[in-house]
N, C-alpha and C positions, 0 to 999 in steps of 0.2 A: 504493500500500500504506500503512496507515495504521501510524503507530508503534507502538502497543499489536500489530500482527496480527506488524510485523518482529522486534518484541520475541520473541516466543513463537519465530516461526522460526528464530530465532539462537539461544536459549536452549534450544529441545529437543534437537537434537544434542548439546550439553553436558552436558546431564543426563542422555543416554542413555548417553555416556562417562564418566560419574559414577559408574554403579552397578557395582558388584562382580559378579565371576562370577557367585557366590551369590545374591544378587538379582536377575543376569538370569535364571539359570537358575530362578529360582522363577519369574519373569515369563512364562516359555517355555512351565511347564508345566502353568500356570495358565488356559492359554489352549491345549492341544493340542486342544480339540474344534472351534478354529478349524481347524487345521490338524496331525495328527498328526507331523511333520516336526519340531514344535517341541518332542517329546521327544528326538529324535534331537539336534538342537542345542545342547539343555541338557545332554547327556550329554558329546558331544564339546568342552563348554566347559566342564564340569567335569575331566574328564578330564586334558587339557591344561593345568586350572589348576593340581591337586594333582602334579604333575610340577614345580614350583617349590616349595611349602608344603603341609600338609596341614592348616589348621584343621581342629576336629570339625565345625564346621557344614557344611562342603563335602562333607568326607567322608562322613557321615551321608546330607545331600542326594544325594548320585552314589548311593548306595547305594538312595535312597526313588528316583529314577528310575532305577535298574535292575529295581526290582520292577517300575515302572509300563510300563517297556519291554518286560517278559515277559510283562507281562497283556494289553497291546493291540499291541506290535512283532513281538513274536515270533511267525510261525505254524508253526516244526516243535516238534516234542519238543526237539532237536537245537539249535533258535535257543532254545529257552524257558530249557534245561539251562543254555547257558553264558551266557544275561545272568541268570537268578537267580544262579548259580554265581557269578557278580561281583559282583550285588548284596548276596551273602551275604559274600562273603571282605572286599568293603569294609564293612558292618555289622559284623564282628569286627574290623577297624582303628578304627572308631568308637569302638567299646569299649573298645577298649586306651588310646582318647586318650582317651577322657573317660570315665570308668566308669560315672558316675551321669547320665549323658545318658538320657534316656528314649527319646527318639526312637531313640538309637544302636542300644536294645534292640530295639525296636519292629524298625527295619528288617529288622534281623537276623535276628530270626525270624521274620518272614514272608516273607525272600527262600529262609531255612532248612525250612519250611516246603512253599513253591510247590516248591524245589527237588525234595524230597521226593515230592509229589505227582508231579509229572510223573518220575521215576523211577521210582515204580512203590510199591506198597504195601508191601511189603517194607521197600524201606528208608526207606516215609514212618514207619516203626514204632518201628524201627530211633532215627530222629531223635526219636522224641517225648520222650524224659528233656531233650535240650535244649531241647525247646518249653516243657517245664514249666518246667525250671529258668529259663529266659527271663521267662516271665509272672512269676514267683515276683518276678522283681529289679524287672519292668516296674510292679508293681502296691505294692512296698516302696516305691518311688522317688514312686508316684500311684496311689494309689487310684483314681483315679476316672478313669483312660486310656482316653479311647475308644477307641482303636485296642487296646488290649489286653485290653479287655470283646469285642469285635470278634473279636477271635484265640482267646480262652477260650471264647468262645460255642459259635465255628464249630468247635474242635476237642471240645468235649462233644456239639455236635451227629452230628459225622460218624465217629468211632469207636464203633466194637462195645460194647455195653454191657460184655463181659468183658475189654477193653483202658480201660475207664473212660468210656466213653460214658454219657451221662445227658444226658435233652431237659428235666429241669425246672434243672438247673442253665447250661445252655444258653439256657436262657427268661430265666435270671435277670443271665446274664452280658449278653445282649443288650437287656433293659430298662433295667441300669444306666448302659450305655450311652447309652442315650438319652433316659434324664435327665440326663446331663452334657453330650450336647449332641442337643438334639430336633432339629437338621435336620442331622445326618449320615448321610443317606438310603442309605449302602451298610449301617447296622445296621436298616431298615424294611426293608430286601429281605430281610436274613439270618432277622431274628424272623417274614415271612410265610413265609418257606420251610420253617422249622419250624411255623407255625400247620396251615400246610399238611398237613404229614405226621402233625399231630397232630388232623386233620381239624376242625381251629377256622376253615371258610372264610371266616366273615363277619367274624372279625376278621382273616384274613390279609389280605380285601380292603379293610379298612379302613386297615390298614399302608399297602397298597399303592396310595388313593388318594392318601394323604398325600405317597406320595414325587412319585407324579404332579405333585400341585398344591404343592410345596413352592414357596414363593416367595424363600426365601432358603438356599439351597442351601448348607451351609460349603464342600464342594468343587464347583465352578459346572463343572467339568471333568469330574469325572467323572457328575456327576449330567447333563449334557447329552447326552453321550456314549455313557453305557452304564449309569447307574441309571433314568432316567428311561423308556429306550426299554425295558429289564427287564421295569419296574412294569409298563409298556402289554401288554406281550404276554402277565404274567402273567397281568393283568386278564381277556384276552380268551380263555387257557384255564379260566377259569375262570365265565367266565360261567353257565353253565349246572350249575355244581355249588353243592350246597348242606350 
């Protein structure tokens, strides 16, 4: 074995015991399209961390993997309810710790949100004064939040015109979007899904090459996983429409 190769093997184990919860569990889940499991791990090591301290960054993160564990861990209503349901309760402990966290917002109401959904319509209605009120703080704090152009979009898009639905302010939440950051391919899916119903097919499927051929993905995880393979099947009902 040559010294430079002993070097590296001595020194990666220590750098693996180097990093913080926090940084593994972002490493985890960073990489769950390796291996779905490694949501699970980040959650149970977050978990067990904030049971000694509770920084905002943990807390926040536990909360951003609880949404991600209800979108892709959970398959009843039942599993979805109680890990949004946590990832919601911990997003309003984020808040209380740090008011002006964006992310803190962010999580919150999209676990507040998904929670909603799968409840049932009623009381995803119910919840909307704190979705607004949510964005209201998200977009004071950053204008230009993708994730909260994302959230504003999709909820113009998908309520009733007489509940405040509206697809051109929905078009415009998810363009600004993606001028602040052009390769966050979960906002190319959401703008062709409205191209779509607004019967704009050649530029939905233009959205929708993009995510295909994105080359630098900001989320490599979720764009592997489940935006990419999206775009493919949109593509393919859509072939034949014009």
């Amino acid at each position: 074995m040559s010294i430079v190769l002993a070097v590296v093997v001595l020194v990666a184990p220590v750098v693996a015991l180097a990093q913080t919860p926090v940084e593994r569990a972002r490493a985890l889940i960073a990489t769950y399209h390796e291996d779905p499991h490694h949501i699970d791990e980040a959650r149970d090591l977050l978990e067990e961390a904030i049971t000694r301290e509770r920084p905002p960054d943990a807390v926040t993160l536990l909360s951003r993997i609880y949404f991600l564990a209800g979108e892709v861990r959970a398959t009843t209503d039942d599993e979805k309810l109680a890990t949004f349901g946590r990832g919601r309760d911990l997003g309003k402990l984020a808040i209380e710790i740090a008011p002006r966290s964006e992310a803190a917002h962010v999580w919150y109401a999209l676990n507040v949100g998904r929670w909603g959904q799968t409840k049932g319509m009623m009381r995803a209605l119910f919840l909307l004064p704190t979705i607004r009120e949510e964005l209201d703080t998200i977009f004071s704090i950053n204008p230009r939040s993708v994730r909260g152009h994302s959230l504003a979009g999709n909820l113009f898009f998908e309520l009733p015109g007489m509940m405040g639905g509206d697809r051109k302010k929905a078009e415009e939440h998810f363009r600004k979007g993606i001028e602040a950051d052009p390769h966050f391919t979960a906002l190319r899916l959401d703008l062709a899904r409205l191209l779509v119903a607004e019967g704009r097919i050649a530029e939905a499927r233009r959205e929708l090459e993009r995510v295909v051929n994105e080359t630098a993905p900001t989320n490599v995880a979720d764009w592997t996983a489940r935006e990419r393979p999206r775009a493919r099947t949109r593509l393919d009902e859509l072939r034949d429409r014009k």
